[in-house]
C-alpha atoms as one frame of an Amber mdcrd trajectory, in Angstrom:
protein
  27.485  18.730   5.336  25.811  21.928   6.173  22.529  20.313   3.824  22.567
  17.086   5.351  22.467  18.418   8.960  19.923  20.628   8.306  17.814  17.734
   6.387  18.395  15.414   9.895  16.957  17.857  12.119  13.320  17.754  10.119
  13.687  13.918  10.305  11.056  12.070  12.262  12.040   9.236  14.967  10.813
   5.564  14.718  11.307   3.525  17.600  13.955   6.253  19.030  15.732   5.807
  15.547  15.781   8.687  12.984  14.198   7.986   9.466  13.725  10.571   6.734
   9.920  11.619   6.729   9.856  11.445   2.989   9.940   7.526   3.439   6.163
   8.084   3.854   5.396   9.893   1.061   4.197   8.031  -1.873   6.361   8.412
  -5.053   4.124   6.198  -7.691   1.497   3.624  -7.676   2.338   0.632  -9.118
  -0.501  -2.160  -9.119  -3.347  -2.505  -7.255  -5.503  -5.821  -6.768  -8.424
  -6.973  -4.530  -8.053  -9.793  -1.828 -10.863 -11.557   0.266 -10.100 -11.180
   3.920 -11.969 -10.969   6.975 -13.131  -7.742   8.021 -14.406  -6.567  11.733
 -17.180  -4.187  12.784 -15.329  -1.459  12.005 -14.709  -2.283   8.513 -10.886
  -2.291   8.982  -9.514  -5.531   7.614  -8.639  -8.043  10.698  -5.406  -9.431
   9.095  -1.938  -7.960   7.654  -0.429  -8.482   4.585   3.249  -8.422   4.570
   5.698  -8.270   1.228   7.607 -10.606   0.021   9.414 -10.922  -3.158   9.349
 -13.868  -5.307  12.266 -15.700  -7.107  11.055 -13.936 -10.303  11.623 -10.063
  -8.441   7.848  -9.944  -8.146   6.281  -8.303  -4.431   3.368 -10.438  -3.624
   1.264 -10.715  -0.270   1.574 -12.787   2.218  -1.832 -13.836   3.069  -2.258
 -15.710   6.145  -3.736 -19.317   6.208  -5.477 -19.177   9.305  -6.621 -16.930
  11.995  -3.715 -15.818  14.251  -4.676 -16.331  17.979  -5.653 -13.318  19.807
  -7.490 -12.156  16.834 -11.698 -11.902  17.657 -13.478 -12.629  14.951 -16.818
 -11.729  16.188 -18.982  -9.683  14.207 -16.399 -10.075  11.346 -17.737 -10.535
   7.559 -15.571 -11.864   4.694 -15.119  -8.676   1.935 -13.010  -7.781  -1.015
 -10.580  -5.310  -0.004  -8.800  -3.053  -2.588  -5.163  -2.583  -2.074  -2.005
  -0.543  -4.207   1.388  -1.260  -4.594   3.238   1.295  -3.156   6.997   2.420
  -4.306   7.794   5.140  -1.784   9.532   8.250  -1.781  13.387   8.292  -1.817
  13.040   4.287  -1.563  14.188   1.859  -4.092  11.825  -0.215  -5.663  12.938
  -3.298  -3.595  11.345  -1.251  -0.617   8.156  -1.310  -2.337   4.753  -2.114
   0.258   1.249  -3.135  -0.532  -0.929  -1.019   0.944  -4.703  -0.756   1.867
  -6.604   1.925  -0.366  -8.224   3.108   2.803  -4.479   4.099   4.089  -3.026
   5.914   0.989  -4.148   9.345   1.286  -2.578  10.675  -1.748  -5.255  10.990
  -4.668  -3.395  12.317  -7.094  -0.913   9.961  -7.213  -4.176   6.705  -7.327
  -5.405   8.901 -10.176  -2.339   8.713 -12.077  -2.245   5.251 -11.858  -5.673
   4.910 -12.838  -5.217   7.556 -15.769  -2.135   5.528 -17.165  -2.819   1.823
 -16.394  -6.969   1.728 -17.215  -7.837   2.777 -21.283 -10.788   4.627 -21.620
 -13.873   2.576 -22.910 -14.492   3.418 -26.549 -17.724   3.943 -27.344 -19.700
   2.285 -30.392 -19.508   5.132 -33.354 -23.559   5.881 -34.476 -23.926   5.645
 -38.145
């Protein structure tokens, strides 16, 4: 009891609710993929991509089919985007996220991912 108290008064407060900060630390990367979307002036993508989980147990993206209103497109190009599948820290893997590269701050964790999930190239032995 003594632990857990202790653990709740480092927690940080969402909306006036408490949540355990560790729920923003990344544990692994899973995947990562590139999507077209529509990105403003500022080079931050215009659009969100929520989770969802398919009937196969799969997280995919949500990707919107048109332009929400209130959204200004002006000065907005169409560019790939590189984004991770995120399973967090002290979250199951149900609670996984896909997240944009520019917003996971944790490179050693991306170069795990890369380490394990990309072979090197072999190169062509000389004779």
């Amino acid at each position: 009891r003594e632990r857990e108290k202790i653990e709740r008064e480092n927690w940080d407060y969402f909306d006036g609710e408490p949540y355990n900060p560790m729920y923003k630390e990344v544990d692994r990367i899973l995947d990562e993929t590139t999507i077209k979307t529509l990105v403003g002036p500022d080079g931050k993508p215009l659009l969100r991509f929520p989770t969802y989980m398919d009937e196969e147990y799969e997280l995919k993206l949500k990707i919107p089919k048109s332009i929400p209103e209130g959204i200004d497109i002006t000065g907005s190009k169409e560019e790939d985007i590189l984004m991770y599948l995120v399973k967090w820290k002290e979250l199951s893997y149900t609670h996984c996220t896909w997240e944009l590269a520019s917003e996971v701050k944790d490179e050693m964790k991306i170069a795990e991912y890369r380490r394990f999930n990309r072979p090197p190239v072999l190169q062509p032995m000389h004779e």
